[in-house]
Jmol script that loads the backbone (N, CA, C; Angstrom):
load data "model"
ATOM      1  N   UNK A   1       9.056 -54.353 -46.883  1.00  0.00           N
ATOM      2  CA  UNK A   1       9.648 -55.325 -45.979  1.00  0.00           C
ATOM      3  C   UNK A   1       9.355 -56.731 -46.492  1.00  0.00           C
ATOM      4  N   UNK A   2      10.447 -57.793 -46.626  1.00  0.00           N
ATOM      5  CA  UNK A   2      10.329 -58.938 -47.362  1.00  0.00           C
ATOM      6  C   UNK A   2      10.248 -59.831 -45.986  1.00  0.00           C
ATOM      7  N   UNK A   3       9.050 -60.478 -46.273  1.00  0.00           N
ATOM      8  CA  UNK A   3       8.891 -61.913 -44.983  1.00  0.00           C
ATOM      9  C   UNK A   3      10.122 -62.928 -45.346  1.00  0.00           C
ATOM     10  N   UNK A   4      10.188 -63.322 -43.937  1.00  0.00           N
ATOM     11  CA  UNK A   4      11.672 -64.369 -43.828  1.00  0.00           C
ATOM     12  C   UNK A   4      10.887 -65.532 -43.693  1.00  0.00           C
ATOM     13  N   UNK A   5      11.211 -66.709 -44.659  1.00  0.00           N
ATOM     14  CA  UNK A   5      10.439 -68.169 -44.666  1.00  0.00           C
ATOM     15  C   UNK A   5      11.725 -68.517 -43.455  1.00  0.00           C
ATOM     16  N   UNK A   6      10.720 -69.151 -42.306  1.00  0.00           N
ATOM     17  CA  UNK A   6      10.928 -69.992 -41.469  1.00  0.00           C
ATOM     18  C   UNK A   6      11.507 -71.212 -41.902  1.00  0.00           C
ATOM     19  N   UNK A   7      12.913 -72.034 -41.823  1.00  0.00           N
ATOM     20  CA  UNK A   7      12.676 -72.969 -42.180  1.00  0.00           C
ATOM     21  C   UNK A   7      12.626 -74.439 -41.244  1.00  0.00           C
ATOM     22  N   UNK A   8      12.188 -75.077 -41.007  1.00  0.00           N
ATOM     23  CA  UNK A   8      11.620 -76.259 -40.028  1.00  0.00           C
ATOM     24  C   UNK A   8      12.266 -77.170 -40.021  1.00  0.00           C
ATOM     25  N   UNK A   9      12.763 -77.922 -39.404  1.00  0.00           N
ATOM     26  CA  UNK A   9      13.339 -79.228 -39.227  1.00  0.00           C
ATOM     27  C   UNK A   9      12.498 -80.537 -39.160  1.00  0.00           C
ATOM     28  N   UNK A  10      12.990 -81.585 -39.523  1.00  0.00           N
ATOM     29  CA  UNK A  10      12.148 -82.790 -39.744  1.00  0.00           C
ATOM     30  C   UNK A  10      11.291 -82.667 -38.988  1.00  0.00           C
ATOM     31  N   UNK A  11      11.868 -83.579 -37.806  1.00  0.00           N
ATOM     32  CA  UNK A  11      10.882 -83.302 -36.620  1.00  0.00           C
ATOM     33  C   UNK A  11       9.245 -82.619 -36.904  1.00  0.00           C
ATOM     34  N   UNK A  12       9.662 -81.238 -36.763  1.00  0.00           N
ATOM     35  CA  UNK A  12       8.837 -80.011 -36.946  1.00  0.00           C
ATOM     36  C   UNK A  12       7.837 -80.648 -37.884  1.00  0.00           C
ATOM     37  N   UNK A  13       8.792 -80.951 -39.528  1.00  0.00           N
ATOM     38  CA  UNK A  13       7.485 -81.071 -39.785  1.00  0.00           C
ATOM     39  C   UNK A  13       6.694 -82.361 -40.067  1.00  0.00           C
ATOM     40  N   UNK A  14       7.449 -83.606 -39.585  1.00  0.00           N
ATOM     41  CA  UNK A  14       6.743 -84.541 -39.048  1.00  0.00           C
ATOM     42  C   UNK A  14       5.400 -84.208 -38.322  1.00  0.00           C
ATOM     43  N   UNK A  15       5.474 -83.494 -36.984  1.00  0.00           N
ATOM     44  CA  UNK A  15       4.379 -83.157 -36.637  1.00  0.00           C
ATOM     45  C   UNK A  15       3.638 -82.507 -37.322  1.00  0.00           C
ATOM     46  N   UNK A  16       3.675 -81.449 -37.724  1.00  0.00           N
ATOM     47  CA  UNK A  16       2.757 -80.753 -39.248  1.00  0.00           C
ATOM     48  C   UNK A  16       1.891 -82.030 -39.975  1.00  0.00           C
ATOM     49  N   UNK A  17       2.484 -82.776 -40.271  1.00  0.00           N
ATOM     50  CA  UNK A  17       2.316 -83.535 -41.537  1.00  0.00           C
ATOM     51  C   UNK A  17       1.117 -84.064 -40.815  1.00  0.00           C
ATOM     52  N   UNK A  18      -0.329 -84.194 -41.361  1.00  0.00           N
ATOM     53  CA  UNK A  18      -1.418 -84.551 -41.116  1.00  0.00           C
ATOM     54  C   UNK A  18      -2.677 -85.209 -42.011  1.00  0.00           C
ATOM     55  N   UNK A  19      -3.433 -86.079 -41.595  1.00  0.00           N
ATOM     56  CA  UNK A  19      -4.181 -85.992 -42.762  1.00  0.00           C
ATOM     57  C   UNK A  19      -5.452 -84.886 -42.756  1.00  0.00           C
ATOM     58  N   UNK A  20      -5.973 -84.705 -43.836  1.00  0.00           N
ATOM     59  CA  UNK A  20      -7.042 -83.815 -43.949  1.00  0.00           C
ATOM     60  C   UNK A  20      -7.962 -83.980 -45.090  1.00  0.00           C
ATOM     61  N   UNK A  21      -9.193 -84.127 -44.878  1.00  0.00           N
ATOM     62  CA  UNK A  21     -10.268 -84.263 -46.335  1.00  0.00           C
ATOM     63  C   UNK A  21      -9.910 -82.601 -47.306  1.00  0.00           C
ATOM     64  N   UNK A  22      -9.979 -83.333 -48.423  1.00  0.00           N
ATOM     65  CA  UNK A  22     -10.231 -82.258 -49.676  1.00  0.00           C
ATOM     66  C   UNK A  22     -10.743 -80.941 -49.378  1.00  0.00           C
ATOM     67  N   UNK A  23     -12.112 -81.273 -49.003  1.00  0.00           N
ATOM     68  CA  UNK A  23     -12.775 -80.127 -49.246  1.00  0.00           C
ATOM     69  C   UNK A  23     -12.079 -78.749 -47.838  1.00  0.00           C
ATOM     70  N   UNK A  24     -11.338 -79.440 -47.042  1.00  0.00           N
ATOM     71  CA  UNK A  24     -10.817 -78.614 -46.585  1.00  0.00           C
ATOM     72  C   UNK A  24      -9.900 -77.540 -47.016  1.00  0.00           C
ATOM     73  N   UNK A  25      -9.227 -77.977 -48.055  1.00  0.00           N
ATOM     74  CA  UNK A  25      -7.806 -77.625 -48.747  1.00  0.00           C
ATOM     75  C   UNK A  25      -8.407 -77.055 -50.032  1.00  0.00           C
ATOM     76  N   UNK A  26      -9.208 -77.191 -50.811  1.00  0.00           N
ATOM     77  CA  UNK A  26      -9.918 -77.423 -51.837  1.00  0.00           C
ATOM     78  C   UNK A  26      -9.811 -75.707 -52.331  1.00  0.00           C
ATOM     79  N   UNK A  27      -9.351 -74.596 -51.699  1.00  0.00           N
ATOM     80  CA  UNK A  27      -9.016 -73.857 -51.679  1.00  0.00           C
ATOM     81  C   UNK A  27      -7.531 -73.314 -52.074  1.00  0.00           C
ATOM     82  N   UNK A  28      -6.568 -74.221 -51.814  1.00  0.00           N
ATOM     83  CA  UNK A  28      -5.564 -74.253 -52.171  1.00  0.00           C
ATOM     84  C   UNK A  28      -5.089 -74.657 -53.668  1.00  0.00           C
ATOM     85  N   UNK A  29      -6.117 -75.315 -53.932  1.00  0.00           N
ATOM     86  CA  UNK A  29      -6.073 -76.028 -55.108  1.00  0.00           C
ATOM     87  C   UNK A  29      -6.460 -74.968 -56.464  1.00  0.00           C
ATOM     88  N   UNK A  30      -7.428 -73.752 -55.909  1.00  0.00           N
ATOM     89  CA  UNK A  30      -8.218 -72.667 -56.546  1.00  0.00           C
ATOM     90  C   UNK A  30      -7.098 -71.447 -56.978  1.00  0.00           C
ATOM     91  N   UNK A  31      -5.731 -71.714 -56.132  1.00  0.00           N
ATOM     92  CA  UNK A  31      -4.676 -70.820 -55.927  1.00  0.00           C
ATOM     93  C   UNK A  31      -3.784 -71.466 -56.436  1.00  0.00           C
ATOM     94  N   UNK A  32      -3.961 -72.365 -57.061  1.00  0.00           N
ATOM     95  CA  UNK A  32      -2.430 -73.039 -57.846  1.00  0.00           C
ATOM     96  C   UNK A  32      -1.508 -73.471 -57.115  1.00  0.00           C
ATOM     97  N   UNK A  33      -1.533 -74.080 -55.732  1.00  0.00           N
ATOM     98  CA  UNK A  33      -0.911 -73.852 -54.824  1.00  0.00           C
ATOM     99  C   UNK A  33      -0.844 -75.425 -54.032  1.00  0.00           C
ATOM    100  N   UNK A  34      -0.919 -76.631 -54.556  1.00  0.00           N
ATOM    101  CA  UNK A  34      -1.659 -77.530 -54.664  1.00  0.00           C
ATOM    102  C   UNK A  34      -0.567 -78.814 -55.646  1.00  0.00           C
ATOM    103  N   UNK A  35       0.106 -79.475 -54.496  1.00  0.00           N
ATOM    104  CA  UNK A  35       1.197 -80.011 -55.222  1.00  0.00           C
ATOM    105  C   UNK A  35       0.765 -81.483 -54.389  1.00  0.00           C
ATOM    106  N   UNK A  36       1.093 -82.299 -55.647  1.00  0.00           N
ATOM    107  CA  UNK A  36       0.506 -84.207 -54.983  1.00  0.00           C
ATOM    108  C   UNK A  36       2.031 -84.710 -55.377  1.00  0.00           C
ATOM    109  N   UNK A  37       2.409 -85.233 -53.993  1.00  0.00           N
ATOM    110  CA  UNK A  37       3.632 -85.631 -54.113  1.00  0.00           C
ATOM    111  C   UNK A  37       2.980 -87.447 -53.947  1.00  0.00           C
ATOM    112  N   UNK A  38       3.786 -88.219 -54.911  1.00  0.00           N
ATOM    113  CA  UNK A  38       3.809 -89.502 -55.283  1.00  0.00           C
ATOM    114  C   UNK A  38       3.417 -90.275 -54.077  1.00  0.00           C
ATOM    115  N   UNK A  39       2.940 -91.609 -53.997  1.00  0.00           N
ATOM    116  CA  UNK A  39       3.067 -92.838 -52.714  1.00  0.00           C
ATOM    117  C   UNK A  39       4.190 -92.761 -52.820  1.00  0.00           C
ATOM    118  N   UNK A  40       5.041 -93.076 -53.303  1.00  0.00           N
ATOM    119  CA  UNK A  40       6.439 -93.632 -53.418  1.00  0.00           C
ATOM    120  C   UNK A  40       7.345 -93.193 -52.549  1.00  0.00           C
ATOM    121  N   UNK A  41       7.066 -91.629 -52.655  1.00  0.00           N
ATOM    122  CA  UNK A  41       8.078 -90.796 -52.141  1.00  0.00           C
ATOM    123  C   UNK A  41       7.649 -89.937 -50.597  1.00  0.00           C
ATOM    124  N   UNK A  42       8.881 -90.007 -49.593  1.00  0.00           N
ATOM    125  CA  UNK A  42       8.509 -89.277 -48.704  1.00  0.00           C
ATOM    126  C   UNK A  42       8.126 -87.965 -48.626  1.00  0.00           C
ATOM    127  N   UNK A  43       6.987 -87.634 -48.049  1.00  0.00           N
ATOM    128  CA  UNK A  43       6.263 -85.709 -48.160  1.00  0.00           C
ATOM    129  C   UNK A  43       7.431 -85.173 -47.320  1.00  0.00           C
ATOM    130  N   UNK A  44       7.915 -86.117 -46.722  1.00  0.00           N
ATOM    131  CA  UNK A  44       8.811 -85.070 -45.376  1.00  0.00           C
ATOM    132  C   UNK A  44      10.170 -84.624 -46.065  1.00  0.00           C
ATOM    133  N   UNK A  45      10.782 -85.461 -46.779  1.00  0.00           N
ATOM    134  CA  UNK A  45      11.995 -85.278 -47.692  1.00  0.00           C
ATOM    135  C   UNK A  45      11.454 -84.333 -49.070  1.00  0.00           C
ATOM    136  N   UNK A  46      10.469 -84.571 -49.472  1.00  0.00           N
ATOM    137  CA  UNK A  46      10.119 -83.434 -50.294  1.00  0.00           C
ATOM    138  C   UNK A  46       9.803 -82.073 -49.993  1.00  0.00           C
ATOM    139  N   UNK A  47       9.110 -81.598 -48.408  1.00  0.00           N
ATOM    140  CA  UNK A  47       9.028 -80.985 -47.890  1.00  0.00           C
ATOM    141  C   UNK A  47      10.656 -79.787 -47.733  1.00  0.00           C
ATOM    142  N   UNK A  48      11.359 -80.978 -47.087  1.00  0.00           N
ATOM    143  CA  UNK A  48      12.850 -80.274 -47.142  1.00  0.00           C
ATOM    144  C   UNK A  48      13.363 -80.012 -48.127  1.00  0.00           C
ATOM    145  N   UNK A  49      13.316 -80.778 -49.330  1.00  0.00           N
ATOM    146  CA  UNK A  49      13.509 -80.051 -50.678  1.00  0.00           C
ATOM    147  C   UNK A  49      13.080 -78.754 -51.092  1.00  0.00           C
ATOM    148  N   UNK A  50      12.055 -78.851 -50.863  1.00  0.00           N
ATOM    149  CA  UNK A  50      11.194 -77.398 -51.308  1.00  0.00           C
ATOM    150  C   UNK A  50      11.898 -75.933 -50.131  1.00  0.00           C
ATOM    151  N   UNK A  51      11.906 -76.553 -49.499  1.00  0.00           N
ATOM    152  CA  UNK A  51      12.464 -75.612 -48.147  1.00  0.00           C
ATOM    153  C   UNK A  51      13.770 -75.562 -48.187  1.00  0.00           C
ATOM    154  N   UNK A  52      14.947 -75.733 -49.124  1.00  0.00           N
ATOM    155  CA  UNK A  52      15.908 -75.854 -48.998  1.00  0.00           C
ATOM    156  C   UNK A  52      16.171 -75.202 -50.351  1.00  0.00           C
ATOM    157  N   UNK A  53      15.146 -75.165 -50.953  1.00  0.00           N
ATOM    158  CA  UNK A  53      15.039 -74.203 -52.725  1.00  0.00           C
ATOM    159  C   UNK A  53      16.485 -75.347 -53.410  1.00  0.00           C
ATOM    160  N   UNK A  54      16.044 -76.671 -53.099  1.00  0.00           N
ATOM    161  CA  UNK A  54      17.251 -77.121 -54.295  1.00  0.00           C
ATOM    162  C   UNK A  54      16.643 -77.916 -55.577  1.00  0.00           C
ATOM    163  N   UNK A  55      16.763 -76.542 -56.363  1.00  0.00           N
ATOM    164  CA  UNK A  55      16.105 -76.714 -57.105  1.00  0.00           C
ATOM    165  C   UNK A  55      16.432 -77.883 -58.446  1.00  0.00           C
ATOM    166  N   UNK A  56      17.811 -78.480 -58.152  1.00  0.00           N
ATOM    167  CA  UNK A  56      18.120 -79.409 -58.773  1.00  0.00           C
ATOM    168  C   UNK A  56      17.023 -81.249 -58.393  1.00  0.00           C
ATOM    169  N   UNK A  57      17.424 -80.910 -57.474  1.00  0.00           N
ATOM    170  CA  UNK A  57      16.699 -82.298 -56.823  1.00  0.00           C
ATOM    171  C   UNK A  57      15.143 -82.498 -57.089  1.00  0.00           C
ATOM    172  N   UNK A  58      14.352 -81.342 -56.948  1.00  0.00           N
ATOM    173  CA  UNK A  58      13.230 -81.059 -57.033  1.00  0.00           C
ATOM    174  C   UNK A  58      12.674 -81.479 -58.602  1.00  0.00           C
ATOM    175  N   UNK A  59      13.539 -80.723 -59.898  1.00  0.00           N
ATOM    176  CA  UNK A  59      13.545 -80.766 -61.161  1.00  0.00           C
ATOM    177  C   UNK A  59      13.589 -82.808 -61.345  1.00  0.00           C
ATOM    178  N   UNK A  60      14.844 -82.945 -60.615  1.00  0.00           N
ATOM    179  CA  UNK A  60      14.642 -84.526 -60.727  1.00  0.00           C
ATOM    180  C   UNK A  60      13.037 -85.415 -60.566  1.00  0.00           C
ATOM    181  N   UNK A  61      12.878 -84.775 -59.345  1.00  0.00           N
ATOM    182  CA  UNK A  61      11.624 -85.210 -58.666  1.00  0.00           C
ATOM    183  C   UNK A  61      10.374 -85.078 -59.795  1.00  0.00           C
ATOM    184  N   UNK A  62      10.523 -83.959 -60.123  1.00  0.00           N
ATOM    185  CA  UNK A  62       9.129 -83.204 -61.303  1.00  0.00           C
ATOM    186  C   UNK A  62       9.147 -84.374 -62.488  1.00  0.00           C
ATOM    187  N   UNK A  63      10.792 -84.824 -63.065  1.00  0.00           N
ATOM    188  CA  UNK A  63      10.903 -85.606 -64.270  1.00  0.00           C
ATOM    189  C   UNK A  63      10.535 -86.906 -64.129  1.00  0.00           C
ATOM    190  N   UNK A  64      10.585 -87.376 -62.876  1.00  0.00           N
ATOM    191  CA  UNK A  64      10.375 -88.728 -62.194  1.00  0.00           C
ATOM    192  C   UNK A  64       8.898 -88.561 -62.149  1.00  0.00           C
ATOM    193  N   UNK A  65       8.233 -87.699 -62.395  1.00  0.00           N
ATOM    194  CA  UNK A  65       6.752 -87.322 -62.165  1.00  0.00           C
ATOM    195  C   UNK A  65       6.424 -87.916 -60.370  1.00  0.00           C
ATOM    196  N   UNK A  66       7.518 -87.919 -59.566  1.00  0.00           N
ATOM    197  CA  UNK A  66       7.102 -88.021 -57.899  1.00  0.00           C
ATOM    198  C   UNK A  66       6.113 -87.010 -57.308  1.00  0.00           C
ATOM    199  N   UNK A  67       7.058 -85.846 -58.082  1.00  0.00           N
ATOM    200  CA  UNK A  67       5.902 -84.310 -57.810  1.00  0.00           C
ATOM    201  C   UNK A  67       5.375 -83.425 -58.998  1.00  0.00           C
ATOM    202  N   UNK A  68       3.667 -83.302 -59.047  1.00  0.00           N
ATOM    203  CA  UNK A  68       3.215 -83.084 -59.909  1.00  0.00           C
ATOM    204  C   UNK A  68       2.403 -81.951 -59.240  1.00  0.00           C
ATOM    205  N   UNK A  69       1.784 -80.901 -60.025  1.00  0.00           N
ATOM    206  CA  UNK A  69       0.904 -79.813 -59.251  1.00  0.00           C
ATOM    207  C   UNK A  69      -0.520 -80.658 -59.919  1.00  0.00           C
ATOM    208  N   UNK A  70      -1.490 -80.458 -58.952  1.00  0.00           N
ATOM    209  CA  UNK A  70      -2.463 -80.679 -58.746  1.00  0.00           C
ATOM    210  C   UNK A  70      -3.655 -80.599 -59.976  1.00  0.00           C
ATOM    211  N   UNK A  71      -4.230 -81.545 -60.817  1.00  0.00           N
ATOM    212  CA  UNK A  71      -4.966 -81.533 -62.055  1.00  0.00           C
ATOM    213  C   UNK A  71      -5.773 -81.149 -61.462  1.00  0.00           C
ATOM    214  N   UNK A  72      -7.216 -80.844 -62.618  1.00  0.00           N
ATOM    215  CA  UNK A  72      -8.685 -80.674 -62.697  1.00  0.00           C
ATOM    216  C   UNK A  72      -9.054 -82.261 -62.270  1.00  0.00           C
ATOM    217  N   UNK A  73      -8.436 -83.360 -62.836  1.00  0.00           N
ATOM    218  CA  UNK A  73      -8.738 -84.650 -62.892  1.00  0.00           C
ATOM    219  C   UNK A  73      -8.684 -84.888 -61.519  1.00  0.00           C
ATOM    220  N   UNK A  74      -7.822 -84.920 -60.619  1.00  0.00           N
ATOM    221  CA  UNK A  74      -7.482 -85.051 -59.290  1.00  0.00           C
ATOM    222  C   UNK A  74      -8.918 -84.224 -58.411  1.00  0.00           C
ATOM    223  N   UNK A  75      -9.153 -82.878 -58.831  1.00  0.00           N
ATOM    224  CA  UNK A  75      -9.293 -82.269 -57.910  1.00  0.00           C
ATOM    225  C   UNK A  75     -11.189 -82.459 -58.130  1.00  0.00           C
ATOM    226  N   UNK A  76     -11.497 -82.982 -59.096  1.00  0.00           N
ATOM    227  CA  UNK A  76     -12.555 -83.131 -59.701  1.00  0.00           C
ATOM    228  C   UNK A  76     -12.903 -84.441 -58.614  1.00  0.00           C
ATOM    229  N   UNK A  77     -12.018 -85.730 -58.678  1.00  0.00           N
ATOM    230  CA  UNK A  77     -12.348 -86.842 -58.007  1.00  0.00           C
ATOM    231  C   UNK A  77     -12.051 -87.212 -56.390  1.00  0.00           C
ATOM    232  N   UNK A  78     -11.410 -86.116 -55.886  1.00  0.00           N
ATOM    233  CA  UNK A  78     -11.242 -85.767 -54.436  1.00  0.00           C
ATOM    234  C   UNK A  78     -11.839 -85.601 -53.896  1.00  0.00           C
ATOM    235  N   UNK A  79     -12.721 -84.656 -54.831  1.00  0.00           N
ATOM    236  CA  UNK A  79     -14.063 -83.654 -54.288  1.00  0.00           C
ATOM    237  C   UNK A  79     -15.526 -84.374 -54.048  1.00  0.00           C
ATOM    238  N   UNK A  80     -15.337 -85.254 -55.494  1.00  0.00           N
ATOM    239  CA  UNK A  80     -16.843 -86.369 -54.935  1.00  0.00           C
ATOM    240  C   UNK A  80     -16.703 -87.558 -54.323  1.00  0.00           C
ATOM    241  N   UNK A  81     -15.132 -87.832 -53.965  1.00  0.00           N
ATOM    242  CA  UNK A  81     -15.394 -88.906 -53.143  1.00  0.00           C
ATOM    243  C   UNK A  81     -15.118 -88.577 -51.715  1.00  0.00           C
ATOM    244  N   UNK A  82     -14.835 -86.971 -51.411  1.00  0.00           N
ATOM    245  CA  UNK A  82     -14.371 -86.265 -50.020  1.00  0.00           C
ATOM    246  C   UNK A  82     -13.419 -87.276 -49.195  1.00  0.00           C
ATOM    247  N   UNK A  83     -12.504 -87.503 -50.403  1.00  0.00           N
ATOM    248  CA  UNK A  83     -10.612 -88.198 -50.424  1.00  0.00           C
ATOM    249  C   UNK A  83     -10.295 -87.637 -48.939  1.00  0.00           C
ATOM    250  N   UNK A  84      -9.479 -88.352 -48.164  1.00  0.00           N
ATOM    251  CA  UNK A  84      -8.642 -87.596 -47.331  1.00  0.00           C
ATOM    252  C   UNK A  84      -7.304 -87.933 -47.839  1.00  0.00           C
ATOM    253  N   UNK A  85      -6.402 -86.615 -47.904  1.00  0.00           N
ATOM    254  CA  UNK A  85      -5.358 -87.027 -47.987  1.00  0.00           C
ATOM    255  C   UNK A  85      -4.235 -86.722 -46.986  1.00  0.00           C
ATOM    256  N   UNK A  86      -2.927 -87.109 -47.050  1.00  0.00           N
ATOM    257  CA  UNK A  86      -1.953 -86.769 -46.052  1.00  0.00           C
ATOM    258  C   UNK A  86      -1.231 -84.947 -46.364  1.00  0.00           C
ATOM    259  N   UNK A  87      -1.430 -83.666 -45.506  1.00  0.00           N
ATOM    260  CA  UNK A  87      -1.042 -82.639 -46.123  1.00  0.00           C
ATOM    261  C   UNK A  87      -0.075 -82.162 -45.075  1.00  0.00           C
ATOM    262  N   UNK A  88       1.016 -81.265 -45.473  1.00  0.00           N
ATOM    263  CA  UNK A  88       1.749 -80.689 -45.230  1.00  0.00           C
ATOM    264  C   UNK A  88       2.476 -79.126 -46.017  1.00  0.00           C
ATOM    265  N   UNK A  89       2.395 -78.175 -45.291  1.00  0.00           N
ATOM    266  CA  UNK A  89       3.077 -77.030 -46.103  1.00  0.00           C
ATOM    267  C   UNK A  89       4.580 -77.047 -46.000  1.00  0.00           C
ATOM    268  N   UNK A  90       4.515 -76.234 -47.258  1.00  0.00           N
ATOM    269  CA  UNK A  90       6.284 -76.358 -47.703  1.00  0.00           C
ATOM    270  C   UNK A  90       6.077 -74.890 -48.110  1.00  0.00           C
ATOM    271  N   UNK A  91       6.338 -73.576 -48.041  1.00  0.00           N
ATOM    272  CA  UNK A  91       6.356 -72.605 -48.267  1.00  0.00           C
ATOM    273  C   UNK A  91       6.934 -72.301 -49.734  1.00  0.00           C
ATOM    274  N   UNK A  92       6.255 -71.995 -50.865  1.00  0.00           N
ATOM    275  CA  UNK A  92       4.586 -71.698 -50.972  1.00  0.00           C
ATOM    276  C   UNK A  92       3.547 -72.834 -51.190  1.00  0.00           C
ATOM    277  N   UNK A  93       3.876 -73.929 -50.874  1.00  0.00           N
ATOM    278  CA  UNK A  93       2.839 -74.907 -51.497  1.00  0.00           C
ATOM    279  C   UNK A  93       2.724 -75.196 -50.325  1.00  0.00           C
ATOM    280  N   UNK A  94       1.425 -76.300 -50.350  1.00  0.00           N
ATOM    281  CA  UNK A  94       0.940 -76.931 -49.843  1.00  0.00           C
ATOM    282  C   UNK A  94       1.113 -78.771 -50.331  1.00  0.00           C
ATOM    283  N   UNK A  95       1.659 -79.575 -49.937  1.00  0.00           N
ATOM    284  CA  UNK A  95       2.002 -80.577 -50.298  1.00  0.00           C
ATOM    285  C   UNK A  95       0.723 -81.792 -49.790  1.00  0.00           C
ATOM    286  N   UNK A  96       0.212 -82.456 -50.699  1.00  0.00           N
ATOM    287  CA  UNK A  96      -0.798 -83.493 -50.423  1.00  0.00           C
ATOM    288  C   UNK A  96       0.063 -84.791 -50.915  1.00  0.00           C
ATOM    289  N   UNK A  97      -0.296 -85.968 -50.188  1.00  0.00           N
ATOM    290  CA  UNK A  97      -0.588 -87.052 -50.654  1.00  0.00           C
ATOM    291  C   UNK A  97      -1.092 -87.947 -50.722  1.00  0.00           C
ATOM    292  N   UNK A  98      -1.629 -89.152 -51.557  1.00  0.00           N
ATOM    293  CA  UNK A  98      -3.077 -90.061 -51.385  1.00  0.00           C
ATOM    294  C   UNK A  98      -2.522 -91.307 -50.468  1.00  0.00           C
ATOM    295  N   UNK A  99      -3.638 -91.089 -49.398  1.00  0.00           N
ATOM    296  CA  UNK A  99      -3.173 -92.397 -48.697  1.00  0.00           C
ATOM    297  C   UNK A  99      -3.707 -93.544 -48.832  1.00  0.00           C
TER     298      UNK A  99
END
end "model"
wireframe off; spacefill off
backbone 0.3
color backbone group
């Protein structure tokens, strides 16, 4: 039996969208699972990207380096300065960004 991804509306995940320290998530990061979307760019519009599997827009996003998966470098300096960042899930990731 294949699980059906829910998919959420702004709104929705406006509310989702939260901040949270590292070491909370810091787990996610252990799972490859661990995506830092840019200042620049909205988590909520990237969110719907990801949730919308368009995978054209997204590829844009990756080349623009807006969305990058999560370094050793990042996750190394999150951790000793217990960073909070802004997080939100996008099914399968988990979307962070530095506030």
């Amino acid at each position: 039996m294949t699980e059906e991804i829910i998919k959420k509306s702004r709104p929705e995940l406006q509310q989702e969208c939260a901040p949270i320290f590292y070491a909370e998530i810091q787990r996610f990061f252990a799972k490859g699972m661990l995506v830092l979307v840019a200042k620049s760019s909205n988590i909520i519009d990237v969110a719907l990207i990801v949730q919308a599997d368009d995978s054209k827009q997204l590829e844009k996003l990756i080349e623009q380096q807006k969305v990058i998966r999560v370094h050793d470098e990042h996750a190394i300096k999150w951790s000793k300065d217990n960073t909070e960042l802004l997080a939100l899930t996008a099914v399968p990731w988990l979307l962070v960004q530095e506030l």
